[in-house]
C-alpha positions as CSV (number, residue, x, y, z in Angstrom):
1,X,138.7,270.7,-42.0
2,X,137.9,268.7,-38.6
3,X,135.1,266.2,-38.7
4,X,132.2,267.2,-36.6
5,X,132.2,266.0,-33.2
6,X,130.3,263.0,-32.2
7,X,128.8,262.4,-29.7
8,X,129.2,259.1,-27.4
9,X,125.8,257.8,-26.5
10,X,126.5,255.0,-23.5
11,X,125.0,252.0,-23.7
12,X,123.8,251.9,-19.7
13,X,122.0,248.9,-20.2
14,X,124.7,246.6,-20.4
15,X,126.8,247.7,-17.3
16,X,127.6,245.7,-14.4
17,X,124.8,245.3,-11.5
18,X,126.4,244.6,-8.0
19,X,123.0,243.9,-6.5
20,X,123.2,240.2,-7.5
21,X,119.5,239.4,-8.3
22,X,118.7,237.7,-11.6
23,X,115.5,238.4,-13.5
24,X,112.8,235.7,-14.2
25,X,111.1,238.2,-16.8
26,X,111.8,241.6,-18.6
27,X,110.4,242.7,-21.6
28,X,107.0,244.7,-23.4
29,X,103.8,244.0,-23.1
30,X,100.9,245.5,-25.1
31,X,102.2,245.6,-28.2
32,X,99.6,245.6,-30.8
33,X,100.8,243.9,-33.7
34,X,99.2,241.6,-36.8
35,X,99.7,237.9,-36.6
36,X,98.3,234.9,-38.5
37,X,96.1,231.9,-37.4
38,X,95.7,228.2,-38.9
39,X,91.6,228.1,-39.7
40,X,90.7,224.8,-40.5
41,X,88.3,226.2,-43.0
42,X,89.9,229.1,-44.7
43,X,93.7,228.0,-44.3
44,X,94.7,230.8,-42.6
45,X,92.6,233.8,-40.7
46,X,94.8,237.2,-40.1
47,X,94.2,238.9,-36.9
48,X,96.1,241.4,-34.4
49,X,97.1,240.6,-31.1
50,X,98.4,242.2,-28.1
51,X,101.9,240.8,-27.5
52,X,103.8,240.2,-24.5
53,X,107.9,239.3,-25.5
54,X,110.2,238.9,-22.7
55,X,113.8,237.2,-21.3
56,X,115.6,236.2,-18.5
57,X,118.1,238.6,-17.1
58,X,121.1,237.3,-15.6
59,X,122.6,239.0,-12.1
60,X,125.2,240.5,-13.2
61,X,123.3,242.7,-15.9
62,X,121.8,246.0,-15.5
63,X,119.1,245.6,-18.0
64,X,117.9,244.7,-21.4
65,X,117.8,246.2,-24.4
66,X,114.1,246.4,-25.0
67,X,114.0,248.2,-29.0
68,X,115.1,244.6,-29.9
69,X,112.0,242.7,-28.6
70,X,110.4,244.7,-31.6
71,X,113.4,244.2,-33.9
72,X,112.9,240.7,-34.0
73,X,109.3,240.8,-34.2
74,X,109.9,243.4,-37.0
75,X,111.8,240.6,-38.5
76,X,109.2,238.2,-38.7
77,X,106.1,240.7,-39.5
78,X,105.4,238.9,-42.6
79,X,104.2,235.8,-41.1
80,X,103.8,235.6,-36.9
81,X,101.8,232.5,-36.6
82,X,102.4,229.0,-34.6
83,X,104.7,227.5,-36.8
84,X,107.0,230.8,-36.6
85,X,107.3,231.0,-32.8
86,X,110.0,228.4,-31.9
87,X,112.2,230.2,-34.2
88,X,111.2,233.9,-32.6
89,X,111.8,232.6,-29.5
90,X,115.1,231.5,-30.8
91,X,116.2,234.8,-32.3
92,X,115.0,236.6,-28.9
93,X,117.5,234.4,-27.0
94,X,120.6,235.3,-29.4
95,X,119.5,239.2,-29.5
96,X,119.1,239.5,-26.1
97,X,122.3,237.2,-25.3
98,X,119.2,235.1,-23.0
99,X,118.8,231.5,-22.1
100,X,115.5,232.0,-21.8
101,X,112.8,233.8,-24.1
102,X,109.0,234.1,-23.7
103,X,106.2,235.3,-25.9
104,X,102.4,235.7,-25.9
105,X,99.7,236.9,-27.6
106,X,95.9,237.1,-26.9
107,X,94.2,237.9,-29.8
108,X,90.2,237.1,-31.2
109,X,89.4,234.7,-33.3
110,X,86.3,234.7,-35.6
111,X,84.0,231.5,-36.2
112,X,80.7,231.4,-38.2
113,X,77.9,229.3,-36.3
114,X,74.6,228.6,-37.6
115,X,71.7,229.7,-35.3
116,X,70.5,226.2,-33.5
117,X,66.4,226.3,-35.3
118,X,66.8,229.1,-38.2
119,X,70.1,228.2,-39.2
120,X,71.5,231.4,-40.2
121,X,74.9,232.5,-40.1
122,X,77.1,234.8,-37.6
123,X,80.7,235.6,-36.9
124,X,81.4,234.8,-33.2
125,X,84.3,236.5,-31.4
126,X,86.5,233.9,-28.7
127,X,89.6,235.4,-27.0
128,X,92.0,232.9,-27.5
129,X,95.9,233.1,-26.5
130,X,99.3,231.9,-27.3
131,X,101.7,231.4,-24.7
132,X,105.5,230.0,-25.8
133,X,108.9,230.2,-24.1
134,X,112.3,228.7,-25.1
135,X,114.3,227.8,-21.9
136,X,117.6,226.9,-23.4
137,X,116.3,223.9,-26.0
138,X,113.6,223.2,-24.2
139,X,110.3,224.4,-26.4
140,X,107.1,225.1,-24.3
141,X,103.3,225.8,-25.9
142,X,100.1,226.3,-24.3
143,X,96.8,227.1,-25.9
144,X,94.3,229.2,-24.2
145,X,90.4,229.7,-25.3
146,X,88.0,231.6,-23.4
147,X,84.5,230.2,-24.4
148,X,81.6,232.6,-23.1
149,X,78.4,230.0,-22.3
150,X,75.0,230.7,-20.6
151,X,74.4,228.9,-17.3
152,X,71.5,228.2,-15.7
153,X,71.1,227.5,-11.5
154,X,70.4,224.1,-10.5
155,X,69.4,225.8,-6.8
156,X,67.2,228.3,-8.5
157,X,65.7,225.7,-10.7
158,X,64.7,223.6,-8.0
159,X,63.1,226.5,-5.6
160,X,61.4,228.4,-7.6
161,X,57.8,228.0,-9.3
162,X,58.8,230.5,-12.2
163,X,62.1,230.4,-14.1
164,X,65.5,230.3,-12.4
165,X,68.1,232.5,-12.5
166,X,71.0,232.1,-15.5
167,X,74.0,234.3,-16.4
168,X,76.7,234.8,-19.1
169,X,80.0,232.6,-17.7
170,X,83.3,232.8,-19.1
171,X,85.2,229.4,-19.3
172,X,89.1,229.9,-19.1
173,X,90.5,226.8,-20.6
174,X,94.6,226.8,-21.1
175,X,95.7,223.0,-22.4
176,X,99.2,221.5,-23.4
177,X,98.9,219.0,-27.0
178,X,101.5,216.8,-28.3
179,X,100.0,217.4,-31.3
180,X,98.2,219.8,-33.6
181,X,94.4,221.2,-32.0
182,X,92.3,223.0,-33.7
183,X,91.5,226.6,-32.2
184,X,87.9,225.4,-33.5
185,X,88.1,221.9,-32.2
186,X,88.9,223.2,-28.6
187,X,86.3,225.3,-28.1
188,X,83.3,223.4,-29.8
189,X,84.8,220.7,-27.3
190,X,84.5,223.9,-24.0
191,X,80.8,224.6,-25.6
192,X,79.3,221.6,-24.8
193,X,79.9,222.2,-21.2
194,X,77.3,225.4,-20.4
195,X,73.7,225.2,-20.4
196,X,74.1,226.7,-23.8
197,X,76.0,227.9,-26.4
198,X,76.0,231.5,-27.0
199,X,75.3,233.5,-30.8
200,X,76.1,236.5,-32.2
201,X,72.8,236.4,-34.2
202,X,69.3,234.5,-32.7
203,X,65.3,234.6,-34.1
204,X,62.7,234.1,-32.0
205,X,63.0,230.4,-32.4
206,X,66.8,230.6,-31.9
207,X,66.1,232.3,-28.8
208,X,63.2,230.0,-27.8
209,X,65.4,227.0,-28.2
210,X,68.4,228.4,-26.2
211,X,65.9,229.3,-23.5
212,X,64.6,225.8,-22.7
213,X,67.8,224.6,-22.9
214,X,68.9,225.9,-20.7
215,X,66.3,225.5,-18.2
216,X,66.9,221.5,-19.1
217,X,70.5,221.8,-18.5
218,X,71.4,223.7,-15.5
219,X,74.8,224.0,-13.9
220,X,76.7,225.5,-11.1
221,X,79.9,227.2,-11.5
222,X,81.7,224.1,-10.2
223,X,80.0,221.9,-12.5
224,X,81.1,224.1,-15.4
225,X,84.8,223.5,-14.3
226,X,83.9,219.4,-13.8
227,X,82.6,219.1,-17.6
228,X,85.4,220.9,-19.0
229,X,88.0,218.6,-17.7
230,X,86.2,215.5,-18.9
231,X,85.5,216.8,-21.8
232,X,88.5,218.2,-23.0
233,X,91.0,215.7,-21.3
234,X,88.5,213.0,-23.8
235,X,91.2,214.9,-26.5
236,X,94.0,212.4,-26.7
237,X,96.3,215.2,-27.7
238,X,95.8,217.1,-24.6
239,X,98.4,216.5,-22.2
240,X,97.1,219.3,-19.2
241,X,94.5,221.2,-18.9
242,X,94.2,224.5,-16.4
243,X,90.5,225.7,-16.3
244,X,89.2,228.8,-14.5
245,X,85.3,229.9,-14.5
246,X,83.7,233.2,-14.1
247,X,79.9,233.3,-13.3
248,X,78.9,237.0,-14.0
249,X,76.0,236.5,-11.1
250,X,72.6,237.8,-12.3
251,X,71.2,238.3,-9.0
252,X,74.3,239.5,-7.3
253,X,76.5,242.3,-7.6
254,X,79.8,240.2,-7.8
255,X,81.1,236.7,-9.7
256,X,81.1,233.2,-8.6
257,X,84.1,231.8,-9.5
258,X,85.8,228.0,-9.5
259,X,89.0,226.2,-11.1
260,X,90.5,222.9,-11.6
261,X,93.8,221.8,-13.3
262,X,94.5,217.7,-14.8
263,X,97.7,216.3,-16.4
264,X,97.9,213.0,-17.8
């Protein structure tokens, strides 16, 4: 009896491109997928993240194969955290026949903070971000944080009998370390910078507190971006720092925005 007939299934990907123009980056994005976090406190905090995995492409390739981005995170399911990266950056380059491999992830990270009068506890959510790629032997790591902080106008302050205008403002803060830094550590250190810290839980003389100081600390968007830099660049770990501000205007319908970059 004849065996069945199979069918050839062409692997289209790897066929010869003509056209001559290499590929920076190629790969998924949006991948959710469970990773795990050093917490200074608790060892380790599990979280998910949405993953970005990616590889050069060389000229002369058509494409990659992009089922084994997940393969290899597949592989490493169990534990995805900082200490795993270098080597999935590693097996990225070897699946993928790359010189170059990238990976990132943006994913929340949970902190309790004691209201600043009553003392009680909250979790507070910070979008934080991973950003790694192997180029040949040469390892690259950056740490992002985005801090959320209330700011308060120096302008408004100054011209008004009654109150001044403040707003939620996001501080983007992306930093290079020779050594270890604390997801914690870095944005306590961003904190410091608003006219106050933001909490997920506040009593009436939490919210008092936060209030006046505000008023006795106003900033403007640019000197949001100023206090970051001498704050965090005080870290002698921290090699560069990349910092972006967003003020979500109260009395405007758009955002004021400003950003500033330092490398030792």
């Amino acid at each position: 009896m004849n065996a069945p007939n199979q069918t050839v299934l062409h692997d289209h990907a790897s066929l010869r491109d003509d056209r001559q123009i290499p590929l920076r980056r190629v790969g998924i994005r949006n991948l959710r997928y469970p990773i795990t976090v050093l917490d200074p406190h608790r060892g380790r905090q599990s979280t998910v993240a949405d993953v970005l995995a990616a590889a050069d492409l060389p000229p002369d390739t058509k494409g990659t194969h992009m089922s084994r981005f997940v393969e290899v995170l597949n592989e490493h399911r169990a534990e995805i955290t900082i200490e795993t990266i270098p080597a999935i950056l590693r097996r990225l380059q070897e699946r993928l026949e790359a010189h170059a491999a990238f990976l990132e992830l943006v994913f929340p990270y949970f902190i309790t903070k004691a209201a600043p009068v009553s003392g009680l506890e909250s979790l507070m959510d910070y979008q934080c971000r991973f950003e790694a790629s192997l180029r040949g032997d040469d390892f690259d790591f950056v740490l992002g944080v985005q801090v959320p902080v209330k700011s308060l106008c120096p302008c408004s302050k100054a011209i008004s009998d009654r109150g001044a205008h403040n707003q939620r403002s996001y501080l983007d803060v992306r930093v290079r370390s020779s050594g270890l830094l604390w997801i914690e550590d870095l944005i306590a250190c961003v904190e410091t910078c608003g006219s106050s810290p933001l909490y997920a839980l506040l009593k009436r003389e939490d919210e008092k507190h936060v209030t006046e100081l505000a008023y006795d600390n106003p900033r403007f968007v640019e000197d949001l971006v100023r206090e970051v830099i001498l704050a965090v660049r005080k870290i002698d770990t921290v090699r560069t720092i990349d910092v972006s501000v967003d003020n979500q205007e109260s009395i405007h319908n758009h955002s004021a925005f400003a950003e500033a970059s330092w490398s030792r």
